[in-house]
C-alpha positions in Angstrom: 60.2 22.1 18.9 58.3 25.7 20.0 60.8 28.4 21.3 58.9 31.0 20.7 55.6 32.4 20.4 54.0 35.6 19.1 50.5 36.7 18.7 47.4 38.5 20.5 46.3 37.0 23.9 42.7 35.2 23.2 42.1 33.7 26.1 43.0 34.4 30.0 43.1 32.2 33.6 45.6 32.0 36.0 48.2 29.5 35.0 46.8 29.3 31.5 46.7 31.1 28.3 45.2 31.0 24.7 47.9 32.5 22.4 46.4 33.7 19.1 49.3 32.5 15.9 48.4 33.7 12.9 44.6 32.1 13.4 46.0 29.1 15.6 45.3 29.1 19.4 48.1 27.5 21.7 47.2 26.7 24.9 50.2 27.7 26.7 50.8 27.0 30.7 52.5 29.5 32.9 53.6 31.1 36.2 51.7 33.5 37.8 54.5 36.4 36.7 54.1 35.8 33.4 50.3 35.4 33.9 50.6 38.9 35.3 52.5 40.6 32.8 51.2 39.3 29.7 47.9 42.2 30.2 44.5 41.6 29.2 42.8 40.0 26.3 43.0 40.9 22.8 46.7 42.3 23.2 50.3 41.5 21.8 52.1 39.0 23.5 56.3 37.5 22.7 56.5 34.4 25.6 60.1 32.1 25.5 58.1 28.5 25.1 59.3 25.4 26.8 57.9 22.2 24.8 57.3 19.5 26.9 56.9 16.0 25.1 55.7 13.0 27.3 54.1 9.7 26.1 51.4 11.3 23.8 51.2 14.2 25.4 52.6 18.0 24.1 52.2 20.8 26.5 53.7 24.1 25.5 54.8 26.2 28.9 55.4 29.8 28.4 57.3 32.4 30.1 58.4 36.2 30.0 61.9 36.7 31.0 64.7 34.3 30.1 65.2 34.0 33.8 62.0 32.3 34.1 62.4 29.7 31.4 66.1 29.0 32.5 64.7 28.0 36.3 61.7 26.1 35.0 64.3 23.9 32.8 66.6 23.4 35.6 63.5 22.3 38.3 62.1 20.0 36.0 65.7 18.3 35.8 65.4 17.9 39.2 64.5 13.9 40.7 60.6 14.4 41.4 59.9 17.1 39.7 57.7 18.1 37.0 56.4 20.7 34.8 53.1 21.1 36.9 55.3 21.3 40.5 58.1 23.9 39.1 55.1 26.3 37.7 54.2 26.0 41.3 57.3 26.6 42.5 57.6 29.8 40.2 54.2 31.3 40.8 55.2 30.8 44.4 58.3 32.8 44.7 59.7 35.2 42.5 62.4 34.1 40.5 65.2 36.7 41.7 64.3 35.5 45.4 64.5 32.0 44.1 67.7 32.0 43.3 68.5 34.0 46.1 67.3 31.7 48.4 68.3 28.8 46.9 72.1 29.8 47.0 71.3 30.7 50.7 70.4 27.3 51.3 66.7 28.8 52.3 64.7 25.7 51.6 62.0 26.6 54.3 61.1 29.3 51.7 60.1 26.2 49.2 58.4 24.2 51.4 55.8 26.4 51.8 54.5 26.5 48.1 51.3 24.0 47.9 52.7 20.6 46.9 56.3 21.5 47.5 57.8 19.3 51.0 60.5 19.0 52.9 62.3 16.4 51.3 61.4 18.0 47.4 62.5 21.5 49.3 65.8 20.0 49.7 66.6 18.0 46.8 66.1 20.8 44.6 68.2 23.3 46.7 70.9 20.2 46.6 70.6 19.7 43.4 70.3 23.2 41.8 72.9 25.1 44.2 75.4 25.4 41.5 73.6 25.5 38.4 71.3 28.4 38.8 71.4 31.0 36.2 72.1 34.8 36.5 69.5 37.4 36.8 69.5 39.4 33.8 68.0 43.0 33.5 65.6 41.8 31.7 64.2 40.2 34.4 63.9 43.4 36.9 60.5 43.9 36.3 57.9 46.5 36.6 54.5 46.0 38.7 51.6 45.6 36.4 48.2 47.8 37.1 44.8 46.4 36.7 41.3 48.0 38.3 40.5 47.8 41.7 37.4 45.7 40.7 39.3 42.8 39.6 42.4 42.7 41.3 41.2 41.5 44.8 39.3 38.3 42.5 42.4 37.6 40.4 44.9 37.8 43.5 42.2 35.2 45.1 42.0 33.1 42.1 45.3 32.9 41.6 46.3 31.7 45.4 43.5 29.1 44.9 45.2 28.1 41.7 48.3 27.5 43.8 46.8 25.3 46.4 46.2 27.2 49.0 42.9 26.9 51.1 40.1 29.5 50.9 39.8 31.0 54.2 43.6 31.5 54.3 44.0 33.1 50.7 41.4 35.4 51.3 43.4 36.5 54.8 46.8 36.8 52.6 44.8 38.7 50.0 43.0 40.9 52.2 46.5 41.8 54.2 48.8 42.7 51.0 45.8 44.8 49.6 45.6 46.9 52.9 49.5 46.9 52.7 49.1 49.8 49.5 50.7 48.2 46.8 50.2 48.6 43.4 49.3 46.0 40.5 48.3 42.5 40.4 52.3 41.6 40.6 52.9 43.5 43.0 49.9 42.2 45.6 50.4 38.7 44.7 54.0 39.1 45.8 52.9 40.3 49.3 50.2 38.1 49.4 52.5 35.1 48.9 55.0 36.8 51.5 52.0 36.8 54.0 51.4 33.3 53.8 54.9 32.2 54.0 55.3 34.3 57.0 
């Protein structure tokens, strides 16, 4: 199985990368924090890998911290739950605030990630309660810059990517971008807090 992969970024799109091995491209699937900290093409990237093997299918999901890949293991051992719904779940709240709300029994703050409801909410705030793993510092984070240009269009793209409707990404996006914060991280995470508002 993949742990681990090293190499230059080839390709970019929100949930997905194209991870440059020594001349072999992995497509590699991830959250929207490790989408935003990974930077632009053509540089060095180290993502923790998740292999997931199904039928005839290998997909290879990739993340940045240790924090990430511990949560994304423990959703998709949850009843219902699979790797496509817990990278929603992670590009749809931070992982600190995840576990956060999760031992506050905060399921409401689930159920409003695109394809996440009630009933899922709860089972995986049942289910994970006790098993969640520690923050490390690692896993503090820094916001990521990118130009002004782009960021409004990749904020966008990336709350279409998690489901939600046009009109009403474009209101999230608009409202963290007037709210002065800095980086693609950084606006995504008000953005999301807008909507769940």
């Amino acid at each position: 199985m993949i742990a681990h992969l090293r190499g230059r970024l080839a390709e970019k799109e929100p949930g997905r990368l194209i991870l440059d091995v020594g001349g072999v491209g992995y497509e590699v699937h991830v959250p929207l924090p490790t989408f935003a900290e990974v930077g632009e093409p053509g540089a060095n990237v180290s993502l923790r890998i998740h292999t997931h093997v199904r039928d005839d299918t290998l997909a290879l999901f990739g993340f940045a911290s240790r924090l990430e890949l511990d949560l994304f293991e423990r959703l998709i051992g949850v009843n219902g739950v699979g790797p496509k719904l817990a990278l929603a779940v992670l590009s749809g709240i931070e992982p600190r605030d995840l576990v956060q709300a999760l031992r506050r029994g905060e399921h409401a703050r689930l159920h409003v990630i695109p394809g996440v409801g009630r009933k899922t909410a709860e089972r995986i705030g049942l289910e994970l309660k006790d098993k969640l793993p520690a923050p490390g510092p690692e896993d503090a984070g820094e916001p990521r810059t990118g130009t002004d240009a782009n960021l409004r269009a990749d904020v966008l793209s990336a709350l279409l990517n998690l489901g939600y409707q046009r009109a009403v990404a474009e209101r999230a996006a608009e409202a963290a971008l007037r709210g002065g914060h800095a980086g693609f991280e950084a606006i995504l995470r008000a953005a999301l807090r807008e909507l769940a508002g």
